[in-house]
C-alpha positions in Angstrom: -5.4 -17.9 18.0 -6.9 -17.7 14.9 -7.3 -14.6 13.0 -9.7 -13.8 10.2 -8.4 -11.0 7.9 -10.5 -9.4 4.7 -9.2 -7.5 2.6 -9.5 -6.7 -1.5 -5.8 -7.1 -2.1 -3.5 -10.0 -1.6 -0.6 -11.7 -4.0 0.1 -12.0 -6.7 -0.7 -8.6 -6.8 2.1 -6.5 -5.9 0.5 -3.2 -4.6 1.4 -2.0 -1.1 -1.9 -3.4 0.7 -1.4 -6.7 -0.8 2.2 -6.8 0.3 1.4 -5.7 3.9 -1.1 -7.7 4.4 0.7 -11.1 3.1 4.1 -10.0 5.1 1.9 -9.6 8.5 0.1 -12.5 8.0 3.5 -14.9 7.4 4.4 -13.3 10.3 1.6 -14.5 12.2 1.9 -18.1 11.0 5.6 -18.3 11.6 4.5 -16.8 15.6 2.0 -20.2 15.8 -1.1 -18.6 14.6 -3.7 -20.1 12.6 -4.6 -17.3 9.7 -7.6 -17.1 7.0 -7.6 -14.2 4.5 -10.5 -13.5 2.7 -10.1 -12.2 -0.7 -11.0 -11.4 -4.2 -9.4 -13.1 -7.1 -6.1 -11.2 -8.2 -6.9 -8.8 -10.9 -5.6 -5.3 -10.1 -5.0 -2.5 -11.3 -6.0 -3.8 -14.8 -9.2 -5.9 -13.5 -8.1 -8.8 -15.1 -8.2 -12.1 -13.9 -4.5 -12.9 -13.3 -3.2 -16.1 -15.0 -3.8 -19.5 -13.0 -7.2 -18.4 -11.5 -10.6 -17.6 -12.8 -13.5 -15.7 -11.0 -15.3 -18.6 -9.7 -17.6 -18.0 -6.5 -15.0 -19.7 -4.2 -11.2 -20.8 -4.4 -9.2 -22.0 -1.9 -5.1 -22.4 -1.5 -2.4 -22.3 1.1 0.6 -19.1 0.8 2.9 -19.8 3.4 1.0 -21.4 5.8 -2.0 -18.8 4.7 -5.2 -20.0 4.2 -6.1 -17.9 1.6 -10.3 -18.1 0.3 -11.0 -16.2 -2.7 -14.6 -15.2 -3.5 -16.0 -13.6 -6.7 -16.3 -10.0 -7.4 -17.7 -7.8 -9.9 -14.3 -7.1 -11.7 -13.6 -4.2 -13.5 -10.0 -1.5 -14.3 -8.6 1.1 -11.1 -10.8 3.7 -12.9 -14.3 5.4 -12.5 -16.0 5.7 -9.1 -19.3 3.7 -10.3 -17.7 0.2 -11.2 -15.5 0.7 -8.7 -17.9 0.9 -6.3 -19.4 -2.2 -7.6 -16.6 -3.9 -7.1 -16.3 -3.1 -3.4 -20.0 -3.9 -2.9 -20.0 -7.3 -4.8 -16.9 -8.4 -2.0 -18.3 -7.1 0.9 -21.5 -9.4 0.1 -19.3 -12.4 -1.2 -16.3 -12.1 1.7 -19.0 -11.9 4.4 -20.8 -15.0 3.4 -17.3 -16.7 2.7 -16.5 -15.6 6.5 -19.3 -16.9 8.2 -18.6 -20.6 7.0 -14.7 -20.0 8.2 -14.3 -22.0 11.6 -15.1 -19.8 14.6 -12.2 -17.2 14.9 -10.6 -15.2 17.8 -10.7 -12.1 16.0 -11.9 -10.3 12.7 -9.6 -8.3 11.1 -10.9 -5.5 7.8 -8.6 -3.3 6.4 -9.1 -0.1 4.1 -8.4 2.0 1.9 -11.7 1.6 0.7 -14.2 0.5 4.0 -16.8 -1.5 2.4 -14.5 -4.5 3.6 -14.6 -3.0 6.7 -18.7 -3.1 6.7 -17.8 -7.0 5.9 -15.9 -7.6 8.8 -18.3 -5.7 11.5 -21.1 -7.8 10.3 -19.1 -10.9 10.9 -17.9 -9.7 14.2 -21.8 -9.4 15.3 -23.1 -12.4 14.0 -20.1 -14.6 15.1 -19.6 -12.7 18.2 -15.8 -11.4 17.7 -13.8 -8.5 18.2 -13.6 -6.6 15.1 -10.4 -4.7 14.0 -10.2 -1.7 11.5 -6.9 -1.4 10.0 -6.9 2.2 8.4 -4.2 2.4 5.5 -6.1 5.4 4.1 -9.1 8.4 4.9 -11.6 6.6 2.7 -14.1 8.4 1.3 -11.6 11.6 2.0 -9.3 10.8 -0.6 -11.6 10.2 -3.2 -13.1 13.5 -3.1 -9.7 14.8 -2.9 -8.7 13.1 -5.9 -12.2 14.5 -7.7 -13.4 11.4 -8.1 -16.7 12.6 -6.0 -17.5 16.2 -5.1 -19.4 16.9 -2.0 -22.8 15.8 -2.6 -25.2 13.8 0.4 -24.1 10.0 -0.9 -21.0 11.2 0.3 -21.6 12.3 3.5 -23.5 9.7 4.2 -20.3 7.2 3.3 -18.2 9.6 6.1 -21.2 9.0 8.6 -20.4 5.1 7.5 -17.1 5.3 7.9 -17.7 7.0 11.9 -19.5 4.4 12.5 -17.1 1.6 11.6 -14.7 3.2 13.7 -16.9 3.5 16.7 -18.1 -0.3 16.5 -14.3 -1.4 15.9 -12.6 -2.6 19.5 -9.6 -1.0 18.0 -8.1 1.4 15.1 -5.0 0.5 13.6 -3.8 3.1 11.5 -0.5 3.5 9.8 0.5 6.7 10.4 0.1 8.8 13.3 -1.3 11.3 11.4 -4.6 9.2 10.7 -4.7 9.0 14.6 -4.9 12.6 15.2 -7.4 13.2 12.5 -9.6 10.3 14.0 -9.4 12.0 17.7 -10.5 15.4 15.9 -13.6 13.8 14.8 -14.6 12.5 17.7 -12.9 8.9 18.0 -11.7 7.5 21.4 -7.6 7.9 20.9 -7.4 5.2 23.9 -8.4 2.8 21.0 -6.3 3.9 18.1 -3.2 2.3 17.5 -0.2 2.9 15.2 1.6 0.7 13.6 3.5 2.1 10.5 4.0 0.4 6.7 7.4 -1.3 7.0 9.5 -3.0 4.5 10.6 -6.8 4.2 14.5 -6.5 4.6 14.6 -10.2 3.4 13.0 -9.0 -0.1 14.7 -5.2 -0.5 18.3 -5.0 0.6 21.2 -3.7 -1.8 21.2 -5.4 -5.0 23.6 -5.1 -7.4 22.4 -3.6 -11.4 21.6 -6.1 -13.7 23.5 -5.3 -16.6 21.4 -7.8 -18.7 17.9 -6.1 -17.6 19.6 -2.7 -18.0 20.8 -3.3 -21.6 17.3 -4.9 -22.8 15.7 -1.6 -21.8 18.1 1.2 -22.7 19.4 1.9 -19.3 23.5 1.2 -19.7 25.2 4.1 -18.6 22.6 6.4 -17.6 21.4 8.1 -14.0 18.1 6.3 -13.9 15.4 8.2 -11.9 12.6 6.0 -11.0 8.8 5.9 -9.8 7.5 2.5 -9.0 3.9 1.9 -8.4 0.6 2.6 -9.3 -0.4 5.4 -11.7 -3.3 6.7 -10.5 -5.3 10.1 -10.0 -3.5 10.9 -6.7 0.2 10.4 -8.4 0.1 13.6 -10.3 2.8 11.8 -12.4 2.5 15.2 -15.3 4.9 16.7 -12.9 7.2 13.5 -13.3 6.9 14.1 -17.1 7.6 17.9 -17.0 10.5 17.1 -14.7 11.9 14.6 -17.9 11.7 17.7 -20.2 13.2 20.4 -18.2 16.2 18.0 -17.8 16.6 17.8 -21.8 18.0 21.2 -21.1 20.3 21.0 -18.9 24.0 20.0 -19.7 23.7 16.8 -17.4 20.5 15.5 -17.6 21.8 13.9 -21.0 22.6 11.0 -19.2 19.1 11.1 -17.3 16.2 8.4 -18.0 13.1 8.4 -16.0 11.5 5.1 -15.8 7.8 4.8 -14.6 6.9 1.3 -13.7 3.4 0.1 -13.0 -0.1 0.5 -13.8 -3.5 2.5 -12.8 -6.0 5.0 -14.4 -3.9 7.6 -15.6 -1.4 5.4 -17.3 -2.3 5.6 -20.8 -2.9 9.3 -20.7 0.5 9.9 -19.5 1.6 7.8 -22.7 0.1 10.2 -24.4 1.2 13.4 -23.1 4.8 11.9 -23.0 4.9 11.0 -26.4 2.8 14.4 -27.6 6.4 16.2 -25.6 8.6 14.1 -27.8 10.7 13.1 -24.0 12.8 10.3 -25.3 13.8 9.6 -22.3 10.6 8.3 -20.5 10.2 4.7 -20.4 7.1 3.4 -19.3 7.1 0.1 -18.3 4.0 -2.6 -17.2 3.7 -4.0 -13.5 6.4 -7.3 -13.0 5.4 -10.2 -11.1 6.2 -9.6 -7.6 9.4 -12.2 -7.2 10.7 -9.6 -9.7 10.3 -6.6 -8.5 13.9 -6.0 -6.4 15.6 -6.1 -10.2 13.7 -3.4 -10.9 14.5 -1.4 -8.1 18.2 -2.3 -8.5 18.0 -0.4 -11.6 17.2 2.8 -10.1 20.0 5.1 -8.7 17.1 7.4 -7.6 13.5 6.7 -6.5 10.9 9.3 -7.2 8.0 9.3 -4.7 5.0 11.9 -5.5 1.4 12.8 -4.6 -0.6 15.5 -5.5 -0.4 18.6 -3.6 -3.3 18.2 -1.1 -3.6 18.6 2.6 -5.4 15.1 3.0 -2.1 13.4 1.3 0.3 15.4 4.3 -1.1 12.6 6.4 0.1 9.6 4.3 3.5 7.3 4.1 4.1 5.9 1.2 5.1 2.7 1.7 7.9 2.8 -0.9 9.6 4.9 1.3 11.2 2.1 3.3 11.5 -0.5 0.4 13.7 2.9 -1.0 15.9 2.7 2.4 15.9 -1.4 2.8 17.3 -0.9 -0.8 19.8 1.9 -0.2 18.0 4.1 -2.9 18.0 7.7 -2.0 14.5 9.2 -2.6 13.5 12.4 -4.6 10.0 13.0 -1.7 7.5 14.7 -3.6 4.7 14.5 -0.3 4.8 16.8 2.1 3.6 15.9 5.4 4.5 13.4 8.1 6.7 11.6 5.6 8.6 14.1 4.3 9.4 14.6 8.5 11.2 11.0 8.1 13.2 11.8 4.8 14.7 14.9 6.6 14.9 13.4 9.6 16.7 10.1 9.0 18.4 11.9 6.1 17.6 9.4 3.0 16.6 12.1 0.4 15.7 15.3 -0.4 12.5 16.7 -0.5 10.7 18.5 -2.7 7.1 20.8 -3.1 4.5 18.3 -4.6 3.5 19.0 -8.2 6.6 21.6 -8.6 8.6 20.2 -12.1 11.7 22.5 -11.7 12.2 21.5 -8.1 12.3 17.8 -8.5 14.5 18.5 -11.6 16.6 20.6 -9.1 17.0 18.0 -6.7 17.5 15.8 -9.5 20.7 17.7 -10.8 21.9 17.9 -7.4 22.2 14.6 -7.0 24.0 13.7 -10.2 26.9 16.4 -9.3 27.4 15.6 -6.0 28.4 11.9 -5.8 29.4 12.2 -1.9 26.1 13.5 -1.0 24.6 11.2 -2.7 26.0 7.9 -1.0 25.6 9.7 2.4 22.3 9.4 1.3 22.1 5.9 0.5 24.3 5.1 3.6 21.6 6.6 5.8 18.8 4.9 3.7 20.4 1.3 4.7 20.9 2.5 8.6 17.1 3.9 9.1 15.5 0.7 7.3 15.9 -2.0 10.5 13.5 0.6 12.5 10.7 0.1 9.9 11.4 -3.8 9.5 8.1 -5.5 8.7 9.1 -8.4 10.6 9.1 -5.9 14.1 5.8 -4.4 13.1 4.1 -7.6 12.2 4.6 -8.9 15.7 3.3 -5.6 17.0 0.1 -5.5 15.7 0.5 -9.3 16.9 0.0 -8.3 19.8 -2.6 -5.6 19.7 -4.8 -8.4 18.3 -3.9 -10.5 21.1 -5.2 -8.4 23.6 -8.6 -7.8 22.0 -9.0 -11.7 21.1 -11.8 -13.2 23.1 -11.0 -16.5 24.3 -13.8 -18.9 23.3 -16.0 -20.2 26.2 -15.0 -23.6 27.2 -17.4 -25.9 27.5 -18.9 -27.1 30.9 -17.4 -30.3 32.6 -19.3 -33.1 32.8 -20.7 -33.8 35.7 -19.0 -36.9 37.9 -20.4 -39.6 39.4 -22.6 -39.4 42.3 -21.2 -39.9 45.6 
């Protein structure tokens, strides 16, 4: 079978679509599959062109049996709806044309957040005759007005018409959480087509590492209880609350020992510089997004992994996908989202939730888990038993075979006809 997969996000960026994505599709080349992504060249969140490529109009290189075609985009930063648009416009021109010179495949995948890719992919699926699947990671153009990046206005109800439509014309939904599923059926989607197939984590990548004393010494860290938020710093991440958190601790007998260490990159990034070093919180460490391979050292650092959205009733129906690396990792997680995920910290028992955007209660939880040392490596005992149901590997081959059944063989082509008799 051979699978055609757009999507804005692949590696070397190190964001959770370009990981899934790249895990799946290994996946599917390990299985026998043949498997073309179609992509931009790798410049997020900065929107600059990573080192090694340039934005030419088409690139072409092999990732682990991947064929991977990169096209040119209008590039520009995670930030502002306008250019941002731009930039999802200029791939969904540039990834269709790139798809329709792709040999003929069984299937077209698109996948979200944002659906313009998805627009990409249905067009291909019409013109080259293929089943077309929608991968929903998020409810794009919901989140953006949630975020109040866009108010209510008639461009954006005509995107949520766009984005019905997508879903209608798709031969199935695969959404990541079920969630998404329920909120598609309320609109009016046919369930029978939606699938679910969760974010997972590569247990080959995150599984216990040991600290590394060297990386911790370069940056401060010997000695301390490191609290930790990994990924990108955007508009939805409320990360103020991460930085009031860092100075309520200042006053607690404990939280000498605390650090808070905020790795990555994204809009609000160089505000929050700001507003941490207007509070004088001397122990915040910002640091810039690592190269993928290093990553798990990172992690390793952390004895506790703060996950946090903003209070919103659109962001109940997301998992962050650093949930599981947390588990795969044995890091017990401080769960600032309320929602379905927060239903798998409690349940598998891997952290301790918290109300989203609430300061004293993540410093709370926090405190708690710096007094009570046995509570806290039940929690990381459980973190490393829940993380084989959420391995990527598992997944992979299930939505492996969702896109089996909706592949449509090519026709063969007619015998020759024999020889008279």
């Amino acid at each position: 079978m051979h699978i055609l997969f757009l999507t804005d996000n692949f590696p070397p960026e190190v964001n959770a679509p370009a990981s899934r994505t790249f895990e799946h599709c290994r996946e599917w080349v390990r299985a026998g599959h043949r498997v073309t992504v179609i992509t931009g060249v790798p410049n997020f969140p900065k929107g600059a062109v990573f080192q090694g490529y340039r934005n030419w109009p088409w690139q072409r290189e092999r990732m682990d049996g991947i064929e991977v075609v990169r096209v040119w985009t209008y590039i520009t930063a995670n930030a502002g709806v306008v250019k941002r648009t731009l930039d999802y416009l200029s791939f969904m021109v540039t990834g269709c044309l790139a798809g329709l010179v792709q040999r003929r495949p069984d299937v077209i995948v698109g996948t979200s957040p944002q659906f313009f890719t998805n627009c990409a992919a249905w067009v291909l699926s019409v013109v080259r005759w293929r089943p077309f699947v929608f991968e929903l990671r998020d409810l794009w153009p919901e989140s953006i007005k949630t975020v109040g990046a866009m108010q209510d206005s008639p461009a954006l109800r005509l995107l949520e018409r766009l984005e019905l439509f997508l879903y209608r014309k798709a031969a199935v939904v695969v959404a990541v959480t079920e969630s998404f599923k329920r909120n598609l059926i309320g609109r009016g989607i046919d369930g029978d087509k939606i699938r679910v197939v969760t974010n997972g984590v590569d247990l080959s990548r995150f599984q216990p590492l040991a600290h590394d004393p060297e990386l911790a010494e370069r940056l401060g860290l010997t000695g301390a209880f490191v609290a930790g938020y990994i990924g990108t710093h955007g508009m939805a991440h409320a990360l103020g609350t991460v930085l009031e958190a860092a100075r309520l601790m200042r006053e607690s007998p404990e939280g000498g020992r605390v650090r808070f260490v905020l790795l990555g990159d994204g809009a609000q990034k160089a505000a929050l510089k700001a507003q941490a070093l207007a509070m004088g919180l001397d122990n915040v460490l910002f640091l810039d997004t690592v190269p993928k391979e290093e990553v798990p050292h990172y992690w390793s650092l952390l004895d506790v992994s703060i996950i946090h959205l903003r209070k919103a009733e659109n962001f109940t129906q997301v998992i962050p996908s650093k949930l599981f690396e947390c588990m795969g990792m044995g890091i017990p997680v401080l769960h600032g989202v309320a929602g379905e995920s927060a239903e798998i910290v409690r349940r598998d028992a891997v952290g301790l939730c918290f109300e989203p955007e609430n300061a004293q209660a993540l410093c709370d939880g926090l405190l708690r888990l710096v007094r009570d040392r046995a509570w806290y490596e039940r929690l990381r005992a459980n973190g490393l038993a829940a993380a084989p149901g959420f391995d990527r590997t598992v997944l992979a081959n299930r939505l492996l075979g969702i896109l089996e059944g909706v592949a449509r063989p090519l026709p063969r082509p007619a015998p020759a006809p024999g020889p008279s008799p």
